[in-house]
Structure formats: C-alpha cells, structure tokens
C-alpha positions as CSV (number, residue, x, y, z in Angstrom):
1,X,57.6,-45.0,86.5
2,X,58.9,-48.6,87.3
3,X,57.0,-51.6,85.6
4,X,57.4,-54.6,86.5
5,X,55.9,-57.4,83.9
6,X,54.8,-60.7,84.8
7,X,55.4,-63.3,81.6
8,X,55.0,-66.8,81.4
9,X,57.9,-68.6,79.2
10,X,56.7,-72.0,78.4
11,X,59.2,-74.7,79.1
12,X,61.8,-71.7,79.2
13,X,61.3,-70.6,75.9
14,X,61.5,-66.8,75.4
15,X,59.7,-67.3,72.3
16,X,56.8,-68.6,73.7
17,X,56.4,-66.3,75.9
18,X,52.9,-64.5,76.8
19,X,51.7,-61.7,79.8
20,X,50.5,-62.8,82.3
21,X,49.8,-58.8,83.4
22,X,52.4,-56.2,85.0
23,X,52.3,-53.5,88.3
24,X,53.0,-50.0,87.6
25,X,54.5,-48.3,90.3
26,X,53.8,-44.3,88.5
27,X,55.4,-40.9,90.9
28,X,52.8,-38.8,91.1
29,X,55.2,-36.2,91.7
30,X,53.9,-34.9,95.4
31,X,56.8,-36.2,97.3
32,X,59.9,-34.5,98.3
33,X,63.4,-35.3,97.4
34,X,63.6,-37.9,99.9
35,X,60.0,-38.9,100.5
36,X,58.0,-40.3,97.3
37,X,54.2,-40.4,96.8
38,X,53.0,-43.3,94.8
39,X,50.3,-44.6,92.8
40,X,50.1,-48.5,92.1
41,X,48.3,-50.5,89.5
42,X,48.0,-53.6,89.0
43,X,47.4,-54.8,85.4
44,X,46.3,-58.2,84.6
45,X,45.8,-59.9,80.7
46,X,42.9,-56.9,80.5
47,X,44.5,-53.8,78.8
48,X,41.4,-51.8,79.6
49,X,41.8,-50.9,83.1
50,X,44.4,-51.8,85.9
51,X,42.4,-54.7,88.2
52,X,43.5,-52.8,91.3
53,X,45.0,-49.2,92.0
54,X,45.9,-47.8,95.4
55,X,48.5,-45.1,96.7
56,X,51.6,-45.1,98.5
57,X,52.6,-42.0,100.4
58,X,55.0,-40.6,102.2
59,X,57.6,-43.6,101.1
60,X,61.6,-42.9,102.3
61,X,62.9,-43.3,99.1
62,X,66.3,-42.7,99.9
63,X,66.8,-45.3,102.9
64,X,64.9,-48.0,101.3
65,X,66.1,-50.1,98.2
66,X,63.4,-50.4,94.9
67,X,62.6,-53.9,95.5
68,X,61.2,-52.6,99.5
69,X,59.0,-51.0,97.1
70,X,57.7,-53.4,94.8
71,X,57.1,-55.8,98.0
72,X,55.1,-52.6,99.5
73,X,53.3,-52.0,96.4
74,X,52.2,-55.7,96.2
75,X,50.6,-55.6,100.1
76,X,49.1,-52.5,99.9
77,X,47.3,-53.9,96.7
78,X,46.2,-56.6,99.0
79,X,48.5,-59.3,97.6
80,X,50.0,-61.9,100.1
81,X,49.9,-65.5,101.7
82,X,46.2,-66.6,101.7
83,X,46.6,-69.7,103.7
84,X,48.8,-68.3,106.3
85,X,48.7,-65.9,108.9
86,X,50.9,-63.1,108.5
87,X,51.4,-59.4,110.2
88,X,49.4,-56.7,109.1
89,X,51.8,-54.6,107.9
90,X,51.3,-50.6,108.1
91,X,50.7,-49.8,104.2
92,X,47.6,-50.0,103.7
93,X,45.8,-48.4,101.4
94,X,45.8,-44.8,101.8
95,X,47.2,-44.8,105.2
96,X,50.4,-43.1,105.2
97,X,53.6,-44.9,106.9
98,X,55.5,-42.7,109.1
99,X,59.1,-44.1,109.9
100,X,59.2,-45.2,113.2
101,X,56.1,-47.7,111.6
102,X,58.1,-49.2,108.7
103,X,59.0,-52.7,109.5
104,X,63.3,-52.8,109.9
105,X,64.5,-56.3,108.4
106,X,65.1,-57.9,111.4
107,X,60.7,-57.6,112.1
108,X,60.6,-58.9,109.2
109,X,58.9,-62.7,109.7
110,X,60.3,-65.5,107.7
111,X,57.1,-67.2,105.6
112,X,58.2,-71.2,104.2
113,X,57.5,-71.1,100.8
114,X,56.1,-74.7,99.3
C-alpha cells in the first residue's frame, strides 16, 4: 500500500503540524507482475470513511514511475484544475486504460500554476 499524507505545518513548524487527510493507493492483488489493479481512497480529517474511493486497473507498473501513479490516482478520483479547461484524460473511474491510451509525456499539456 502507498499513503501519501497531506499535513499542514504552520509557519514551517513540524510541531505544529496537523492532517489535513491522506490518499491510499491499496493493491488489491489482481494484477500481474507487470500490470497492477488498484483501489484509491481518499481520506480527508474524517477517520470514519475515505471521502472518495475508485479503482485503477490494468496500470503498467513496470514502465511508469510511482508518482505517474499518484497523479493517476488523484484524476480518477476526480481531482484537478476547476477553473481551467483541461483533457479528459482516459482513467476514469472504472474504465480500464490500455497502453496505446496512456498519455506519453510529451501529450502531456503544460497547466500555469498561480
């Protein structure tokens, strides 16, 4: 399983610090050795049940670093740029990417942050 915690550190002070919630990205141990199966959750400050859980199948593992992942995970939970316009991407919940689908880095738009 790979958690990922979100934490606020006041002023930059680690012992101030507080959670602000953390994703889960859990194997549910489908996949094969180079294709993974994937549930997400999505915690927030609630410990009593994850505010949004979807699935990730059929990700290439192997070819694709951790932080592809995370960046999948947060898109298929329906996390992204509100105020801007922005490729539907193919992971969407429940619906399978196949390879040829999977954005290379060079399809990849550039979004301004501020």
């Amino acid at each position: 399983m790979i958690v990922i915690p979100f934490e606020m550190w006041p002023h930059g002070r680690v012992t101030k610090k507080f959670s602000l919630g953390e994703i889960r990205i859990i194997n549910d141990g489908t996949g094969t050795s180079s294709r993974g199966n994937y549930i997400v959750e999505v915690w927030g400050k609630s410990k009593a049940r994850p505010a949004r859980k979807v699935t990730i199948k059929d990700w290439p593992r192997l070819s694709r670093p951790v932080h592809e992942l995370v960046l999948a995970a947060l898109l298929a939970a329906g996390y992204g740029y509100r105020n801007q316009d922005i490729p539907k991407l193919p992971l969407v919940k429940h619906e399978p990417p196949t390879s040829e689908s999977l954005p290379r880095n060079d399809d990849i738009p550039e979004i301004p942050f501020g």
